[in-house]
C-alpha positions as CSV (number, residue, x, y, z in Angstrom):
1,X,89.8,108.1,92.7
2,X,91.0,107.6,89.3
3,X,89.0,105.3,86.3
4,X,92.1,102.7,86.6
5,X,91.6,102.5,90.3
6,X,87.6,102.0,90.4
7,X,88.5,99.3,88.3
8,X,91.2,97.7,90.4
9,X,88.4,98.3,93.5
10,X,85.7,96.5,91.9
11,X,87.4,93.4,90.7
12,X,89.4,93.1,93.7
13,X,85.6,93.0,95.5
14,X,84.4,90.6,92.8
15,X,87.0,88.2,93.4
16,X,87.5,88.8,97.1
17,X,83.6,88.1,97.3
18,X,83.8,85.0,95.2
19,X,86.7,83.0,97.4
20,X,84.5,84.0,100.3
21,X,88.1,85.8,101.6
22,X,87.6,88.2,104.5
23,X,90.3,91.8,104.0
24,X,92.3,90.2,106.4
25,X,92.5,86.9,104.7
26,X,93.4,88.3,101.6
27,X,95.9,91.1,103.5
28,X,98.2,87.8,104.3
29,X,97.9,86.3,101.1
30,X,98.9,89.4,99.0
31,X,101.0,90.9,101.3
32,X,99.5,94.3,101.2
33,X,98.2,95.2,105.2
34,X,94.8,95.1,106.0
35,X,94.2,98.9,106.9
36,X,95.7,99.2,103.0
37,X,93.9,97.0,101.4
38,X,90.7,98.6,103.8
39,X,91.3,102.1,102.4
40,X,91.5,100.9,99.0
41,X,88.1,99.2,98.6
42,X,86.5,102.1,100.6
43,X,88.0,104.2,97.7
44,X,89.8,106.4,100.2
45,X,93.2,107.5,97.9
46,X,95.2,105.5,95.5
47,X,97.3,102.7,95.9
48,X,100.6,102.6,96.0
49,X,102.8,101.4,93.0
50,X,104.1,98.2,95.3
51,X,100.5,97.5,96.6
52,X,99.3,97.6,93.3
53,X,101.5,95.1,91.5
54,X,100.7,92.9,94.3
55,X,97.0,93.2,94.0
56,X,97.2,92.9,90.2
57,X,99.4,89.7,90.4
58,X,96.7,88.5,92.8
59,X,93.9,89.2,90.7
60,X,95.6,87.1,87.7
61,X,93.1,86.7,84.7
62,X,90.9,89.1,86.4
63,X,92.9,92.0,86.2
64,X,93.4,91.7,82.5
65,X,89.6,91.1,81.9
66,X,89.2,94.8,83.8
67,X,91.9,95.9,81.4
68,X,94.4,96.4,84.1
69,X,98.1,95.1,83.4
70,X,101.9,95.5,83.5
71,X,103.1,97.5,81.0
72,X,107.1,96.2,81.6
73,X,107.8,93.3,83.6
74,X,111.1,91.7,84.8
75,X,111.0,88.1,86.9
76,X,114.2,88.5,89.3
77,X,115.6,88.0,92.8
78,X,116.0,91.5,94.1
79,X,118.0,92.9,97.0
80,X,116.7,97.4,97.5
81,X,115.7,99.7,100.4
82,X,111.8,99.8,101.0
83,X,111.3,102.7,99.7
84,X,113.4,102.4,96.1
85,X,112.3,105.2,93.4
86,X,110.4,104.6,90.5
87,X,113.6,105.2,88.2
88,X,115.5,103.2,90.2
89,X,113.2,100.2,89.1
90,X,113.0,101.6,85.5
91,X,116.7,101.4,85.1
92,X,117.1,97.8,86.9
93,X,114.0,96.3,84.6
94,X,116.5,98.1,82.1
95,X,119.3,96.3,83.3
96,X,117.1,92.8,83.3
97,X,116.2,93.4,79.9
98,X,119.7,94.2,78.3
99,X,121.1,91.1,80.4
100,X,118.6,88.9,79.2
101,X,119.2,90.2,75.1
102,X,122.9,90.0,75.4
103,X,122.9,86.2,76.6
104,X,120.2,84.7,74.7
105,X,120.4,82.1,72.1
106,X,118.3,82.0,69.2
107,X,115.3,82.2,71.0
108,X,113.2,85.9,70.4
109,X,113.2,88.0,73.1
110,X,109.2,88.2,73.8
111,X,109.5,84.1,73.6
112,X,112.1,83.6,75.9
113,X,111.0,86.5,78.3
114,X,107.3,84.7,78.5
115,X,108.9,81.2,78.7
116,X,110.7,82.6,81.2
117,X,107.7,83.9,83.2
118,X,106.0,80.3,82.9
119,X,108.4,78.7,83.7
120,X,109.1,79.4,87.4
121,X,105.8,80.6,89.4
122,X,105.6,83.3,91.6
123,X,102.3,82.0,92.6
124,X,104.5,78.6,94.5
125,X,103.7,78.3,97.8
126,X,106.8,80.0,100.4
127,X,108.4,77.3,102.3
128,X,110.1,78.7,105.6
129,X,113.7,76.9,106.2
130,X,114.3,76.2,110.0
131,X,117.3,78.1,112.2
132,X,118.7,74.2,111.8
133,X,118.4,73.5,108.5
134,X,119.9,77.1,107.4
135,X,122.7,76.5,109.6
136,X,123.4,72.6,108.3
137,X,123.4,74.1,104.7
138,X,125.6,77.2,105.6
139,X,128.5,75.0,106.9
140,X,127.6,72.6,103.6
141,X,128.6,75.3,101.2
142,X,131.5,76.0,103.4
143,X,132.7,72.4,102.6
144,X,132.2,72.8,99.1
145,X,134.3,75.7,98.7
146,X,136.6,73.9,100.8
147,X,137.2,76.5,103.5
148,X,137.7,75.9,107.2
149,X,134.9,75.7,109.1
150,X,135.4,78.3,111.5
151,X,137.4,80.6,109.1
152,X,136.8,83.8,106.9
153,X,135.4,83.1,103.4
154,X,135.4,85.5,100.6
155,X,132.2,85.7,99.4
156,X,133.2,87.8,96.4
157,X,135.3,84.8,94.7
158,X,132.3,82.2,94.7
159,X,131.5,81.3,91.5
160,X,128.9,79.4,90.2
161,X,128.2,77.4,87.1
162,X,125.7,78.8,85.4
163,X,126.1,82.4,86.9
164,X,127.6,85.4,85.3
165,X,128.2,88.7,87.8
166,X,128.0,92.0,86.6
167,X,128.6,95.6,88.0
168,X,126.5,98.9,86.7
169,X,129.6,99.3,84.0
170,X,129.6,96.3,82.8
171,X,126.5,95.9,81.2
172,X,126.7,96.4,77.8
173,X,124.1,98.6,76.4
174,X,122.7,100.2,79.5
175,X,122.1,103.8,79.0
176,X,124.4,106.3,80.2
177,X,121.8,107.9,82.3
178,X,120.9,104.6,84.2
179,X,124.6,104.2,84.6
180,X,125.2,107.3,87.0
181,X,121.8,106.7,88.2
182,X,122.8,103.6,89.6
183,X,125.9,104.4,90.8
184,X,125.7,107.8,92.1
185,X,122.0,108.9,92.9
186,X,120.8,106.5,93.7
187,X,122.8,104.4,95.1
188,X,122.3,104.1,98.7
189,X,118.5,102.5,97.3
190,X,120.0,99.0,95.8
191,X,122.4,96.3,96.3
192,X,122.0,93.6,93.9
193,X,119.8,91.5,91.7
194,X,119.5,88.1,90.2
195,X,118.2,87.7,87.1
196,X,117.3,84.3,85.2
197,X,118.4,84.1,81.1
198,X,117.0,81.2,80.4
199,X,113.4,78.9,80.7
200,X,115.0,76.5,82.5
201,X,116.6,78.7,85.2
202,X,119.7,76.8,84.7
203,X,121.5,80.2,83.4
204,X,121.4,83.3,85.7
205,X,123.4,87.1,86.2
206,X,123.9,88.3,89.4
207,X,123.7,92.6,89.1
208,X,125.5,93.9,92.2
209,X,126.1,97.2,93.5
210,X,130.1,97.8,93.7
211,X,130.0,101.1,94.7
212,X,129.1,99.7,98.4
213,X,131.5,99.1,101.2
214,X,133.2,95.3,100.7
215,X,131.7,94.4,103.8
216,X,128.0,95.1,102.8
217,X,129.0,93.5,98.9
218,X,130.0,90.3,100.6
219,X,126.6,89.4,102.6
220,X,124.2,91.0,99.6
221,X,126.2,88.8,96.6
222,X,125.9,86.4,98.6
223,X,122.2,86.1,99.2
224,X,121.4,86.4,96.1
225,X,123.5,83.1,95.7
226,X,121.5,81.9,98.2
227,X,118.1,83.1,96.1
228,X,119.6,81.1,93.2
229,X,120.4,78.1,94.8
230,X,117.3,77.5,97.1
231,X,115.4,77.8,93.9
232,X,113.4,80.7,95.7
233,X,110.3,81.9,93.4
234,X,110.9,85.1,91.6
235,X,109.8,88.5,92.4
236,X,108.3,91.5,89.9
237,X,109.6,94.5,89.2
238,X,107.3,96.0,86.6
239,X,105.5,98.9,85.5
240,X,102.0,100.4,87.0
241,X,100.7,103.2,84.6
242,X,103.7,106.2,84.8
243,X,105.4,104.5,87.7
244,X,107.1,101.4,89.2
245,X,106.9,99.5,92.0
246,X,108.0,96.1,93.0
247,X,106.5,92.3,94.8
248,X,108.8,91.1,98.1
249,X,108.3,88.0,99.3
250,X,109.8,88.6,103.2
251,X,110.1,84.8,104.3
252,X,112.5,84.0,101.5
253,X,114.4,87.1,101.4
254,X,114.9,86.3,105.8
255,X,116.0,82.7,104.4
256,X,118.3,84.2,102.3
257,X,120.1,86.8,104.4
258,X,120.1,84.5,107.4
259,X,121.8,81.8,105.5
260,X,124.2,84.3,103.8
261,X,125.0,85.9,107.6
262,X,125.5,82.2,108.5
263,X,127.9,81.5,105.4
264,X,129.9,84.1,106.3
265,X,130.1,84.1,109.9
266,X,129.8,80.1,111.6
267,X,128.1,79.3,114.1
268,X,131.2,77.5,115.9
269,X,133.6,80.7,115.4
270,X,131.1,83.5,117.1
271,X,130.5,81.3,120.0
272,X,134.6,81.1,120.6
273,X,134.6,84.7,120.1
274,X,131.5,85.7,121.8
275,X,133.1,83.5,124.9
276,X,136.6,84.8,124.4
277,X,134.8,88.5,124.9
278,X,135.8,90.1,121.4
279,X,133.5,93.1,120.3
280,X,131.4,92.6,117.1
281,X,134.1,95.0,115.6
282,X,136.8,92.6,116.5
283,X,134.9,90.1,114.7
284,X,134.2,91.9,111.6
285,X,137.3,93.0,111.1
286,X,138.9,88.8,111.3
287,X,135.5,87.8,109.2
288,X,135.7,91.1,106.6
289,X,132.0,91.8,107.6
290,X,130.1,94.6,109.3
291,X,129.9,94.7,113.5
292,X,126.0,94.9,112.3
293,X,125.9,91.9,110.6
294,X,128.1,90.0,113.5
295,X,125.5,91.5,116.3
296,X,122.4,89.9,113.7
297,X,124.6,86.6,114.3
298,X,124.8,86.7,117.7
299,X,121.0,87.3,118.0
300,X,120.2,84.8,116.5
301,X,122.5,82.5,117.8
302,X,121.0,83.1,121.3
303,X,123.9,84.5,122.6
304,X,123.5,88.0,123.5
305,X,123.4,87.6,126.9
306,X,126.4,86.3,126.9
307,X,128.3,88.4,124.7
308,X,126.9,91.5,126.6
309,X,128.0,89.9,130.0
310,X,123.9,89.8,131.4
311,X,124.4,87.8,134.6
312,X,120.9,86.5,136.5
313,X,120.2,84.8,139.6
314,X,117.1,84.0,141.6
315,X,116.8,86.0,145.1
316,X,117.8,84.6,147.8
317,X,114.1,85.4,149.6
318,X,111.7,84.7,147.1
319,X,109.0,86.9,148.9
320,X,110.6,90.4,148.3
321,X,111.2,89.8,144.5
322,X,109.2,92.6,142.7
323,X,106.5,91.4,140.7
């Protein structure tokens, strides 16, 4: 174990010790599991870059009084595989940066970047939306844009005051090296981020992979709409020591996808296809999405049964079912 992570153990114990917070307690607050967050105070190995930005946020002014801290941070919405590389965060807190430079006003950039941290709390409490209320507000966009209520929408072509989009080339100053990185090694490892330009959160850029398939563009821009309208807090993506890792907050970025999958594919419309026995292919192709995405709809519409034709009875003689 390393000086930085004794450290990181005992003020991690000091504080657990003075909430009175069992591992377990704290393992649902931090979001790091409790056989983790076990091995790390029994100083069994080192943390992991994600774990430890968690812990760190957690610990707050008790970190920085152990002389443990973010070296760069960037407050965004954030759409990536689990397992996203170190560089591939470097080069998107690059990207969150240059954005950020390019669009402020005469604020400095340490000013507006710290006003910009204060300003919207990664500490606020999550508040889970119900399968109802995702689905009201999925059809109320639809209105909004004006599109049928049971037809395809093109999430692509929503645009939103306040929010400028942008693709790996063009962002004007990123480094040629984060450039290919982006787009050619990596990737398969991201597929969009939001990031807030101003204080207020009134003035945000979307980042989005356009190197993907259209039909996995359409649900991920669209989420991160989703992540900007809700008002959902913001996530880290910062650096730990010589690597990166990131915070994920899984109840909003559910909230975000559903209502995105919902947007995209009505309720209404998959139950008239589901009954009229078109495969989730079918259905992509008329709704521009993947068959993936239409078989997460139909899950969680409740209708698999039907769409895969399940039929059930009860036995006629009740003693010789099998228990």
């Amino acid at each position: 174990m390393n000086a930085r992570t004794r450290k990181l153990v005992k003020a991690l114990k000091r504080k657990r010790a003075a909430e009175g917070l069992s591992i377990r307690a704290l393992s649902s607050i931090v979001g790091v599991s409790f056989s983790t967050l076990a091995r790390i105070e029994r100083g069994e190995g080192e943390p992991d870059n994600n774990s430890l930005i968690r812990i760190l946020e957690w610990l707050g002014d008790h970190a920085a009084e152990a002389g443990l801290s973010f070296e760069d941070v960037a407050l965004v919405h954030f759409r990536a595989s689990k397992n996203v590389s170190s560089k591939t965060i470097h080069c998107l807190i690059q990207v969150a940066g240059i954005l950020k430079r390019n669009h402020r006003s005469s604020t400095s950039m340490e000013t507006h970047a710290e006003q910009t941290a204060n300003s919207v709390s990664t500490d606020m409490p999550t508040v889970a939306l119900s399968k109802n209320e995702m689905e009201d507000m999925a059809q109320e966009l639809r209105r909004d844009l004006g599109v049928s209520p049971i037809g395809p929408v093109d999430s692509l072509a929503i645009e939103i005051e306040g929010v400028d989009v942008f693709t790996p080339a063009q962002v004007d100053g990123l480094t040629e090296p984060c450039v290919k990185h982006l787009t050619l090694s990596a990737n398969s490892e991201w597929s969009a981020m939001s990031v807030p330009l101003d204080a207020d959160g009134d003035q945000w850029a979307i980042f989005r992979n356009d190197k993907h398939q259209l039909e996995r563009q359409r649900v991920t821009y669209l989420e991160e709409c989703w992540h900007i309208l809700l008002g959902h807090k913001l996530t880290k993506i910062a650096k730990v020591a010589e690597s990166y890792g990131r915070t994920f907050d899984g109840t909003e970025e559910h909230d975000a996808y559903y209502l995105a999958s919902a947007t995209l594919l009505p309720a209404q419309a998959i139950s008239t296809a589901v009954r009229d026995r078109k495969t989730a292919q079918q259905i992509g192709n008329e709704f521009g999405t993947s068959p993936d995405l239409v078989e997460y709809r139909i899950k969680r519409l409740g209708l698999w049964r039907a769409y895969k034709g399940m039929s059930i009875k009860l036995s006629d003689d009740p003693n010789t079912a099998k228990s």
